[in-house]
Wavefront OBJ file of the C-alpha trace (Angstrom):
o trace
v -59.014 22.453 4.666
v -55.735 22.210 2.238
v -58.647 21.913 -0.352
v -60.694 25.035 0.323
v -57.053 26.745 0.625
v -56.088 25.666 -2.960
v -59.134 26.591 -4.188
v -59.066 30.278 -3.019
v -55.784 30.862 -4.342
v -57.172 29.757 -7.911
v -60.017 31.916 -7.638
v -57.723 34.793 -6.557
v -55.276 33.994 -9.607
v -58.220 34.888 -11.999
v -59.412 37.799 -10.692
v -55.812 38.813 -10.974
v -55.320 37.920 -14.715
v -58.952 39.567 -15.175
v -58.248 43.250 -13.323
v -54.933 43.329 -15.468
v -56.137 42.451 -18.906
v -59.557 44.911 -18.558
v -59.704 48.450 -19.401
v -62.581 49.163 -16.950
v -59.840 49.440 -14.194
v -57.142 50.822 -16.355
v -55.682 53.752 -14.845
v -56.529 56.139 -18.208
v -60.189 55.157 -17.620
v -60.427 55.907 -14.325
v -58.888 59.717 -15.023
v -61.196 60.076 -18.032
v -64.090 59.388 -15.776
v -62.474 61.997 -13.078
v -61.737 64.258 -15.525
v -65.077 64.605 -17.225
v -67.061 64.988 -13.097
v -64.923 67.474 -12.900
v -65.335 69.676 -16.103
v -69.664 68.731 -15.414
v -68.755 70.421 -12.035
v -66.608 73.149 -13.375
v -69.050 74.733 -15.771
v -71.692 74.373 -13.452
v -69.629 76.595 -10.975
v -68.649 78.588 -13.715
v -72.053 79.598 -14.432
v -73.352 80.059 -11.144
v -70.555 82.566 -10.743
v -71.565 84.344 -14.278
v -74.818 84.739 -12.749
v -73.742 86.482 -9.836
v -71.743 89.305 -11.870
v -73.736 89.355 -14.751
v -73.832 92.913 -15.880
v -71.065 93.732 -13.877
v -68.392 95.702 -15.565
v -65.719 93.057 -14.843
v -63.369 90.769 -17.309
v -61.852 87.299 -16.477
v -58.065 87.323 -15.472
v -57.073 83.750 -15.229
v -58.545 80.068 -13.922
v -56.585 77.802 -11.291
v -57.769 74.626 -10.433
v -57.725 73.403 -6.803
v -58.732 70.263 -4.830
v -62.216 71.261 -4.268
v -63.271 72.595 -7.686
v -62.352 75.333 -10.349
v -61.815 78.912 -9.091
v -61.476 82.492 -10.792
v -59.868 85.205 -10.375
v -61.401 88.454 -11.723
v -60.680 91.818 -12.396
v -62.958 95.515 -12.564
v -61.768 96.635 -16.105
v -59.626 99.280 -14.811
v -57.038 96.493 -13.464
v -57.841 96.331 -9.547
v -58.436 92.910 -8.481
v -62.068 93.249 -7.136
v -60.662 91.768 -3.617
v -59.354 94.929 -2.638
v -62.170 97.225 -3.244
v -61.733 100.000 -0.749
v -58.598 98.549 0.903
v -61.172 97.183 3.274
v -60.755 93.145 2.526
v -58.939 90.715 0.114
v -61.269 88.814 -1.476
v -58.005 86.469 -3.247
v -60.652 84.106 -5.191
v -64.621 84.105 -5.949
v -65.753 80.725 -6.317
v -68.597 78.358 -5.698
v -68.433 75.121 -3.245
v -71.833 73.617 -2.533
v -73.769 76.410 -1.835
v -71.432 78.993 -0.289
v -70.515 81.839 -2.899
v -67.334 83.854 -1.869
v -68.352 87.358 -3.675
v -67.009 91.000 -2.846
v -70.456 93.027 -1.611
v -72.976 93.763 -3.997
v -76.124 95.596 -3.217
v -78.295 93.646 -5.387
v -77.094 89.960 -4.271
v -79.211 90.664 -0.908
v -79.826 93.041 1.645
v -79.011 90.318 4.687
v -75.605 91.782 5.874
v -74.459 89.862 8.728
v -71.317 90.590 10.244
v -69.138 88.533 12.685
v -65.484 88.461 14.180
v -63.313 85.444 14.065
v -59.989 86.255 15.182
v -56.925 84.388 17.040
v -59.100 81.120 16.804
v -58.633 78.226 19.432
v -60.880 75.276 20.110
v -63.299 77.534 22.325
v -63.962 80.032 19.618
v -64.499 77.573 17.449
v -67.252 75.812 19.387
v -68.951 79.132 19.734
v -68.729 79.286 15.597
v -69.650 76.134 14.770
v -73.453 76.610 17.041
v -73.586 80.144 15.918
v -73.313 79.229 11.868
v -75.236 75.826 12.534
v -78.714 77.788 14.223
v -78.067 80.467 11.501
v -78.083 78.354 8.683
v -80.883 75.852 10.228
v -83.174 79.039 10.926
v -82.930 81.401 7.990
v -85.272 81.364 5.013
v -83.242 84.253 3.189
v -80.128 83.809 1.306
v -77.519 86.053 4.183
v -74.285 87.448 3.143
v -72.259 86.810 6.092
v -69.190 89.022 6.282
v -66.399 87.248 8.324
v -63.775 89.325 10.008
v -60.616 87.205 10.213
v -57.075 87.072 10.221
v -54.849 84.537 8.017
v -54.417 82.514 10.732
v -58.658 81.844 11.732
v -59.822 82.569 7.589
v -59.012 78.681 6.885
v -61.216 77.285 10.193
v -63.903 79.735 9.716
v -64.860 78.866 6.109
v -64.262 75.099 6.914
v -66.758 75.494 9.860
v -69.296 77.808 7.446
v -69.301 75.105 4.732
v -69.662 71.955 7.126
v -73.016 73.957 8.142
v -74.024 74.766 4.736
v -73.508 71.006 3.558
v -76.289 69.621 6.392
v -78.669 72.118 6.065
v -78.332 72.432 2.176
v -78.723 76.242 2.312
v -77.340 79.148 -0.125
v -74.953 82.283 1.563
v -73.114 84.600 0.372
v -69.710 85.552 2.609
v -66.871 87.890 2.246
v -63.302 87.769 4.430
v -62.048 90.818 5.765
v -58.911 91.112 7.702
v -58.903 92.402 10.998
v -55.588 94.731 9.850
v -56.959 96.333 6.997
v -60.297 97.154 9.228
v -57.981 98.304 11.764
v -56.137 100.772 9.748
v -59.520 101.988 9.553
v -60.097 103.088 12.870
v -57.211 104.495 14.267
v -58.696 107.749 15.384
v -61.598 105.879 17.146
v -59.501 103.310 19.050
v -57.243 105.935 19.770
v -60.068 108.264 21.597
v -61.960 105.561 23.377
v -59.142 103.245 24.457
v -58.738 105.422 27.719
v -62.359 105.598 29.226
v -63.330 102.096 27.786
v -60.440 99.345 27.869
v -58.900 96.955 30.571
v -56.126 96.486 28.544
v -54.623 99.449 26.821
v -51.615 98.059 25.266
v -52.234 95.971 22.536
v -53.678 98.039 19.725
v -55.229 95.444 17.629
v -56.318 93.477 20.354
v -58.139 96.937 21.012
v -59.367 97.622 17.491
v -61.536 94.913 18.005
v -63.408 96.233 20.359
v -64.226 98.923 18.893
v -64.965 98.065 15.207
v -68.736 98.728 15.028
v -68.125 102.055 15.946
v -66.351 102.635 12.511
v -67.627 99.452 10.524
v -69.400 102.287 8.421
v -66.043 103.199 6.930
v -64.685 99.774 6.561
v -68.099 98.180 4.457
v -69.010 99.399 0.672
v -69.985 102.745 0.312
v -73.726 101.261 -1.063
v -74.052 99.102 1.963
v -77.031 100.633 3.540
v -77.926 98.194 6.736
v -76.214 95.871 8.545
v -76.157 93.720 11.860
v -73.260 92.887 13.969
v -73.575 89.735 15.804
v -70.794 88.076 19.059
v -70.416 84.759 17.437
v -71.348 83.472 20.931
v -75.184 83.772 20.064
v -77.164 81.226 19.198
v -80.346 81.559 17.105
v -83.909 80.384 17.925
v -85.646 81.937 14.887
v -85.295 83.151 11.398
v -82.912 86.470 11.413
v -85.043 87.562 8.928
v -87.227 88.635 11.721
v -84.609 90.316 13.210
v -83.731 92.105 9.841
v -87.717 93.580 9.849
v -86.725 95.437 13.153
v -84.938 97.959 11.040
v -88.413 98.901 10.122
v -89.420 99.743 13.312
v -86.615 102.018 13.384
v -87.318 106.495 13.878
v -85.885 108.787 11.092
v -83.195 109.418 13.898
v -82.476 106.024 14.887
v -78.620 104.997 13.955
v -77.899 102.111 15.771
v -80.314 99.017 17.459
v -79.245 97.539 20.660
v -80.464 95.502 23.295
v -80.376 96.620 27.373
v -77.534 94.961 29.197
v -79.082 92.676 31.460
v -76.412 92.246 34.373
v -76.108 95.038 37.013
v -72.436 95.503 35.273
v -73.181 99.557 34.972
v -74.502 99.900 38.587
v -71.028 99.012 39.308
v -69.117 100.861 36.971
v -70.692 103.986 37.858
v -70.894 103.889 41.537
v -69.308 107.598 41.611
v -71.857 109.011 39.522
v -74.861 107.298 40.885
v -73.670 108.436 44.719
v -73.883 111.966 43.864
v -76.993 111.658 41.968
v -78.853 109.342 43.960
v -81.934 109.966 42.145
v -80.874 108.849 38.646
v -82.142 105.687 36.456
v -78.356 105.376 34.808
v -77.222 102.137 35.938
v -80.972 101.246 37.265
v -82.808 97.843 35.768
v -84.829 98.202 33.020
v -87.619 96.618 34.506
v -88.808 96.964 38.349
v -90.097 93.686 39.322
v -93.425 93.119 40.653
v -92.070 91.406 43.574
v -90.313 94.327 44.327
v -93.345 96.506 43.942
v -95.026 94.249 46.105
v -91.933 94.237 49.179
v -92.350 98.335 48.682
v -95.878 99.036 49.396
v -96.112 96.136 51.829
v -93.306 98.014 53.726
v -95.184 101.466 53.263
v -98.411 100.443 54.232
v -96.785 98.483 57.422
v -95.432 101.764 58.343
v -98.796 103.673 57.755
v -100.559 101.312 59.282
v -102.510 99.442 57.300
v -103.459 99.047 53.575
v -105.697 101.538 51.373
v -107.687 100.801 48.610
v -104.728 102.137 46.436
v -102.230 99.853 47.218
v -104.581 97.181 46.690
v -105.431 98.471 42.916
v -101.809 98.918 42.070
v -101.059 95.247 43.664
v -103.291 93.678 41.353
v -102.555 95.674 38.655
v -98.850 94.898 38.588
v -99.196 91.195 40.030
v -98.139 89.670 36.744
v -96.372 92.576 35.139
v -92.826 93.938 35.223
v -92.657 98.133 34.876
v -89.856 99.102 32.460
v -88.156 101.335 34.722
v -84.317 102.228 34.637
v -81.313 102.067 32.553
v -79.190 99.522 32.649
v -77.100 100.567 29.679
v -76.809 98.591 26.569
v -75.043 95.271 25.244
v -72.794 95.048 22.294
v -73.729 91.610 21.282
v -76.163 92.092 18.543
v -75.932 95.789 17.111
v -78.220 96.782 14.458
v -76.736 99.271 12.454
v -78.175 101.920 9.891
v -75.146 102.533 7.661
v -76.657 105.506 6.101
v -78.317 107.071 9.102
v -74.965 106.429 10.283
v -72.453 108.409 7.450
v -74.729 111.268 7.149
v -75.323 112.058 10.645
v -72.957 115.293 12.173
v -73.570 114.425 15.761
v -72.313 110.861 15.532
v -69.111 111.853 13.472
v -69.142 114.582 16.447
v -69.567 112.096 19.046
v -66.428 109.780 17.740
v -63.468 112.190 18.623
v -61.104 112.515 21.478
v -62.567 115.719 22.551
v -66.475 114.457 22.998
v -65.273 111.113 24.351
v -63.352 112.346 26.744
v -65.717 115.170 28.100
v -68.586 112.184 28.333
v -66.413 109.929 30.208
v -65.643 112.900 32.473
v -69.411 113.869 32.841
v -70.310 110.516 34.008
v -67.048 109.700 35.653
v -67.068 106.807 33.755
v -63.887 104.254 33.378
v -65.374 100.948 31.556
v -63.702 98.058 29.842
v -66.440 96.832 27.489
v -65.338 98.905 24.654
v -67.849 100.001 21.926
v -70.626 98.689 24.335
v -69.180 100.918 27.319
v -69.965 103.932 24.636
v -72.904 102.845 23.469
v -74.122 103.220 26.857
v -73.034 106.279 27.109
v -74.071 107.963 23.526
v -77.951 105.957 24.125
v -78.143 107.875 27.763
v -76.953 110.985 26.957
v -78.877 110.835 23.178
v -81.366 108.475 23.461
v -83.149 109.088 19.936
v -80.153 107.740 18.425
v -80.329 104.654 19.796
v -83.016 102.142 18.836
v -83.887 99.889 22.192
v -84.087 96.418 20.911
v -86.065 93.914 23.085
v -84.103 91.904 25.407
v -85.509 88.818 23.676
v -83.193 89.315 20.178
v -79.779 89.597 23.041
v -81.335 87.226 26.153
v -77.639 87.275 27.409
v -76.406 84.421 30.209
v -73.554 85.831 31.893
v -74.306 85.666 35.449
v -71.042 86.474 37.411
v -72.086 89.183 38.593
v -74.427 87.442 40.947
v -71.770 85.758 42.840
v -69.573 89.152 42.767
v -70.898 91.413 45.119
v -75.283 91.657 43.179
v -77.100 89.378 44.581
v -79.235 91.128 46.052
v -80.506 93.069 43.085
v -79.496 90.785 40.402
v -82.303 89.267 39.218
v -83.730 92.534 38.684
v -81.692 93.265 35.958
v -81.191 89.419 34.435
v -85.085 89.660 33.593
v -85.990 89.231 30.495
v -90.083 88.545 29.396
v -91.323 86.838 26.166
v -89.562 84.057 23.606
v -86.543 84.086 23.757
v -85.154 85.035 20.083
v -81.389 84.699 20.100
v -79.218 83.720 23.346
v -75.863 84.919 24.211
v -73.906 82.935 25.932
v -71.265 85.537 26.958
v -68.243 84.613 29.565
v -67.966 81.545 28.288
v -71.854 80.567 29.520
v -73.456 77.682 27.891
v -76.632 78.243 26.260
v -79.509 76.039 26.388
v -80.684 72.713 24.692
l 1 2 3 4 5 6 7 8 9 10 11 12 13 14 15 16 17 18 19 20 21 22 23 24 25 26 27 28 29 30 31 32 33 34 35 36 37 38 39 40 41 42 43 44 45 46 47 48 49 50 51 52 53 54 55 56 57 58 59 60 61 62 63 64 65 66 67 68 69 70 71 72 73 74 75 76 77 78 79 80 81 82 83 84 85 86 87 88 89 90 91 92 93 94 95 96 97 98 99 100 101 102 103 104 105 106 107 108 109 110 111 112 113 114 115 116 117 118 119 120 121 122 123 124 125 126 127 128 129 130 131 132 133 134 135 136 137 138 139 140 141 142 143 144 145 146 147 148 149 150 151 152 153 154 155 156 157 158 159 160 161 162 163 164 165 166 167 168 169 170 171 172 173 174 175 176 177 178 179 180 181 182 183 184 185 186 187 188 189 190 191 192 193 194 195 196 197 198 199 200 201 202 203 204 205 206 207 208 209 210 211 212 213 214 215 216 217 218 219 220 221 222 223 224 225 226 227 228 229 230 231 232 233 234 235 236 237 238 239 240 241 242 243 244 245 246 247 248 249 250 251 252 253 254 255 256 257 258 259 260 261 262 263 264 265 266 267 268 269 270 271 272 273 274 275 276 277 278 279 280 281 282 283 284 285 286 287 288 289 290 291 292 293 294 295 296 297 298 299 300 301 302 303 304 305 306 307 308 309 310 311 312 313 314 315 316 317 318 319 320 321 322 323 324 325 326 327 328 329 330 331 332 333 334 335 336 337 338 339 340 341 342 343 344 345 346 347 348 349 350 351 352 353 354 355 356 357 358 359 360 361 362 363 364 365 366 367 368 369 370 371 372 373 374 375 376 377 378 379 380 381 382 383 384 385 386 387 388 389 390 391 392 393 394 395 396 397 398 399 400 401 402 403 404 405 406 407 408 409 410 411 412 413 414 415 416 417 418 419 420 421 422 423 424 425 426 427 428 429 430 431 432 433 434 435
């Protein structure tokens, strides 16, 4: 045993004298080695970024390094930093890490604009943007620009959670930071008219703003931005957005925005004034009247009349496996399509956003909401339907169902139906969203 001992310590004694007398170890080899990785990686980011503004009428300000790579900092040539370009976001760097390219907008990069908000992060929100960047990146054949709107406090998790994504499905994005302040500045008037009619919680205005940002993204995105989609980042994808890009196609001369039908009987509540002294309207009605419900109705008609006629039977087997698109449920926020320049060019929307118009709306549908830009969505798509674009349920299937167990449970499944493949799911208060 005393041998073996001995002889380890000899052996260890030469590899000591060995690692100190050889310059593969030596501590200036080991930095030369670092140092030329990282000037191979350098002008390979350097490049990639050339590429991206080539022929843009920009000049280079200055280089930093940092721990992940080599970044610049560029200027337009008349001295603004290309970050603030409209006062909309701060774009503080431009740089390339794997495969995610941090650019301002530019309309011939893509077409792909998705936009999300990541605000006052805890662990919950970031669960819900870690699946929603994961089946976005896994699904996608396109090359997105994602447009993240953040505050300093989120910005750091939410590009740490984007490039985790982008690393294990070895994809290319483009994304752009915008801060929620800057976009809120650019809103005032809106937040200010709708806050009344449409919020639970009047009193904190940027908590507010929020709610209301799609309304007046328009103002807050570059002026050549033609088409963009909003997106909850509690949705999780089950196909390639492209697909859901192509509905703009689809879409009238007249059609501004694109938006699913909300698929709870939360506007059957809300308006429980207007729908008692109109008992007659669809506002606040399903979308679709089941078949079973069809059935129960001419079964209890017939019963009365005393028998079945050869009509009921036709319109029985006609419907059997069918579901009638019916009502009007109103409309969900969580995936809004969103013709920019339909948008800045219409009157009747610009119209439609002030105090005076919101409030005589509210008032003719003695409406009080707290759903914000979805509670006037609702409102603009009933009371102007062309300029609202009816998305199929299947790009929103949303999973909220508390209002089952609150008072619709009666009539609840009625407006939680949903037919065909299920596109995107929204998992909204806080539900989880299937395997």
């Amino acid at each position: 045993m005393n041998k073996i001992l001995l002889l380890l310590i000899i052996i260890s004694g030469f590899l000591v004298i060995f690692y100190a007398n050889s310059e593969i170890f030596s501590r200036k080899t080991l930095i030369n080695v670092f140092h030329k990785e990282f000037a191979i990686g350098a002008i390979v980011a350097n490049k990639t970024i050339s590429n991206l503004i080539d022929n843009e009428n920009v000049i280079q300000n200055h280089e930093e390094k940092h721990n992940e790579g080599v970044f610049k900092r560029y200027q337009k040539s008349n001295g603004n930093e290309i970050g603030a370009i409209n006062g909309s976001y701060r774009v503080r760097r431009n740089h390339t890490i794997g495969h995610a390219r941090k650019v301002p907008y530019n309309s011939r990069n893509n077409d792909y604009n998705i936009f999300v908000i990541y605000t006052k992060e805890n662990y919950q929100l970031q669960k819900k943007f870690e699946l929603f960047s994961k089946s976005l990146l896994k699904y996608t054949t396109v090359k997105v620009h994602l447009h993240i709107i953040t505050d300093s406090k989120s910005e750091t998790t939410a590009e740490e959670l984007l490039k985790e994504q982008i690393r294990r499905y070895h994809k290319s994005i483009y994304y752009t930071l915008y801060y929620v302040h800057d976009c809120a500045e650019k809103i005032t008037d809106i937040v200010h008219a709708m806050m009344p009619f449409f919020s639970s919680n009047p009193g904190s205005y940027y908590s507010d703003a929020l709610f209301y940002l799609s309304l007046g993204l328009h103002r807050i995105v570059d002026p050549k931005m033609s088409r963009g989609i909003l997106i909850d980042c509690d949705v999780v994808f089950r196909t390639d957005v492209r697909f859901l890009f192509e509905e703009f196609s689809k879409f009238s001369s007249d059609n501004l925005f694109g938006l699913a039908p909300e698929l709870t009987p939360v506007y059957r509540h809300i308006l429980y004034r207007f729908r008692a002294n109109y008992p007659q309207t669809n506002f606040g009605s399903p979308y679709y009247s089941s078949a079973y419900l069809l059935h129960n109705n001419l079964i209890n008609s017939n019963s009365v009349n005393g028998g079945f006629n050869r009509e009921s039977i036709r319109m029985l087997s006609k419907h059997k496996h069918k579901h009638i698109k019916h009502g009007y449920p109103g409309l969900n926020s969580g995936v809004v399509l969103m013709n920019f320049d339909g948008i800045r060019s219409s009157k009747l929307y610009a119209e439609a956003l002030k105090e005076t118009y919101v409030t005589k709306l509210a008032n003719k549908y003695l409406f009080k909401g707290h759903l914000g830009d979805q509670d006037f969505y609702t409102l603009l798509g009933y009371e102007f339907p062309s300029l609202i674009y009816r998305l199929d349920c299947v790009w929103n299937r949303q999973l909220c169902t508390w209002w089952k167990d609150h008072g619709y449970s009666n009539v609840f499944d009625t407006y939680f139906h949903c037919e065909g493949k299920i596109k995107i799911y929204h998992g909204n208060c806080n539900t989880r969203v299937p395997e």
